[in-house]
N, C-alpha and C positions, 0 to 999 in steps of 0.2 A: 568548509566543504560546501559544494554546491547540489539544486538540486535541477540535474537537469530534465526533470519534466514535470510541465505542470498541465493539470487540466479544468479548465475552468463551468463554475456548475453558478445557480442563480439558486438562492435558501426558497425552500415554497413554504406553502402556509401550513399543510401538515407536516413540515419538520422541528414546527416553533412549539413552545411551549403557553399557558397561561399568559407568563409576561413579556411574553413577546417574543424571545429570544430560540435562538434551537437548543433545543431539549439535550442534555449532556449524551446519551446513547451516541444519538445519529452522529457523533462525530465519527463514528465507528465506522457506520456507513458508509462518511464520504471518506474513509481510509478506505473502505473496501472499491469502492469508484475507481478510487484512483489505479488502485494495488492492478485491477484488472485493466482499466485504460492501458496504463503503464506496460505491464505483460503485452499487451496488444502490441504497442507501439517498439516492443525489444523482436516480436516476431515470435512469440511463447502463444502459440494457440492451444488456449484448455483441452479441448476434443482433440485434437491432430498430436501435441505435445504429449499428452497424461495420458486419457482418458484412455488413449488407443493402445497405450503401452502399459493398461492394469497398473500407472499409479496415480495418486492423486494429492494433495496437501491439504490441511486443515490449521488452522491457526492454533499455537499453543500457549499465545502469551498476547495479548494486548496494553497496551498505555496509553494515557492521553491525559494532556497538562493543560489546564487552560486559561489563557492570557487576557483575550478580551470577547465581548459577545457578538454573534453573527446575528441577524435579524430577518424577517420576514423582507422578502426581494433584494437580498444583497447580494450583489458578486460577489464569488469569492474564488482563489484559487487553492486547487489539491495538488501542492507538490511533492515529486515523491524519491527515493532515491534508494541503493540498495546498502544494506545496513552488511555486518557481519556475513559471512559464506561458512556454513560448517558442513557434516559428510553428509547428511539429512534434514537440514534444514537452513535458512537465511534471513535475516531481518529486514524488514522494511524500516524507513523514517518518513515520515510525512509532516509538511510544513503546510498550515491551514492557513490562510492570507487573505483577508478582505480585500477586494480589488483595487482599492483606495491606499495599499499597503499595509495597515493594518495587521498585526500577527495575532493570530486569534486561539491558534494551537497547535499545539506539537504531539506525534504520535506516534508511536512503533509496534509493528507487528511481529510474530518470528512464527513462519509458515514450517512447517512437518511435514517432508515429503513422505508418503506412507504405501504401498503395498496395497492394492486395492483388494487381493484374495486372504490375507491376513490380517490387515490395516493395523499393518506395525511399523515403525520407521524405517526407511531405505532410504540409498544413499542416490543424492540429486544425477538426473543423466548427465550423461558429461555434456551434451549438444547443449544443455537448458543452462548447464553451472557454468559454460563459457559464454552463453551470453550474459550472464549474471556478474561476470566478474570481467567481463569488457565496462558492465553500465556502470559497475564500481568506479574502475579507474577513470571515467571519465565524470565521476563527482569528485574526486581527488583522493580516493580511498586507494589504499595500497591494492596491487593486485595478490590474489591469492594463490 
């Protein structure tokens, strides 16, 4: 499967650790970088999408595997792509790439759409879960 979209970020000095490398967290981070580029670039805007329609997501599961180390001033890319589609929530995958190709880690999220006057799970709007399951098909993921 592919991923089709990446966005590319440069490691800064406070993302590193002692010995040099970024600090195991911040991988998190540059999953969440992307999570939201990526929204951006499907046409999912937070405020206009959710925010305005009382719901909102929170992350309920995070992963991250890691292959090799990212360094202070390395290119790198956050690709991203959409994972599983369920009635309230959907998975991200993210592929972390030093510019140089390098695979450096792998990562998945599963976001919780939720009810912002209850914040209990509801089921994804349809306008949001059809673009989600266009960006699917177009990493080669079955449509749902």
């Amino acid at each position: 499967m592919d991923f089709p979209f990446a966005h590319r970020q440069r490691v800064r000095f406070g993302e590193t650790d002692l010995q040099g490398v970024v600090y195991y967290a911040n991988y998190l981070l540059f999953a969440e970088v992307g999570r939201v580029a990526y929204l951006r670039e499907l046409g999912i805007v937070y405020e206009r999408d959710l925010l305005a329609h009382g719901i909102d997501f929170t992350i309920g599961e995070a992963r991250v595997r890691y292959h090799a180390p990212l360094r202070f001033d390395d290119e790198y890319d956050i690709k991203v792509r959409v994972g599983e589609i369920r009635h309230s929530s959907w998975a991200f995958d993210y592929a972390i790439d030093r510019a140089d190709g390098t695979h450096c880690a792998d990562a998945s999220t599963i976001q919780v759409m939720l009810d912002r006057s209850t914040g209990r799970p509801t089921r994804i709007p349809e306008g949001m879960r059809e673009r989600l399951v266009a960006a699917s098909a177009r990493a080669g993921r079955p449509a749902r």
